[in-house]
N, C-alpha and C positions, 0 to 999 in steps of 0.2 A: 090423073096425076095429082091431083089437089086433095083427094079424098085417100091416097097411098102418102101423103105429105102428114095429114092431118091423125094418121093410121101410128104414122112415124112419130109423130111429137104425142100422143097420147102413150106409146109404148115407153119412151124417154121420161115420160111422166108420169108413171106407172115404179118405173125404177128409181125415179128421184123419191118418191115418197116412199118406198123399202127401202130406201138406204136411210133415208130421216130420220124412219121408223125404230131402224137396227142404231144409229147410230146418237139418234135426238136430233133438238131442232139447230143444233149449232149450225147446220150445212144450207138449212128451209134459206135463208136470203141468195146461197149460189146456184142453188136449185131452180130459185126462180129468176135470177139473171140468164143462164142456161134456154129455161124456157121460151123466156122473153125474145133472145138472139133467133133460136129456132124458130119461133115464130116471125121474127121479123124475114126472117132468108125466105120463109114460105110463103108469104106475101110478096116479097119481090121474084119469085121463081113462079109466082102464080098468075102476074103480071102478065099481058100481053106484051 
């Protein structure tokens, strides 16, 4: 479950930086708010 989590936020991660890319970095700081939140849900979901 944790390594299907971590699958999911690398994939999300994968697209924030083609969109960066296509777009510049005006978007890199929501990007990485994004990331941040996702990771924090996966830590708490990974919790016992």
């Amino acid at each position: 479950m944790v390594e299907a989590g971590i699958q999911a936020v690398l994939t999300v991660e994968m697209m924030v930086l083609m969109v960066v890319g296509a777009t510049g970095g005006q978007i890199l700081a929501t990007g990485e708010q994004i990331l941040a939140m996702a990771g924090r849900e996966l830590w708490l979901t990974a919790l016992p």
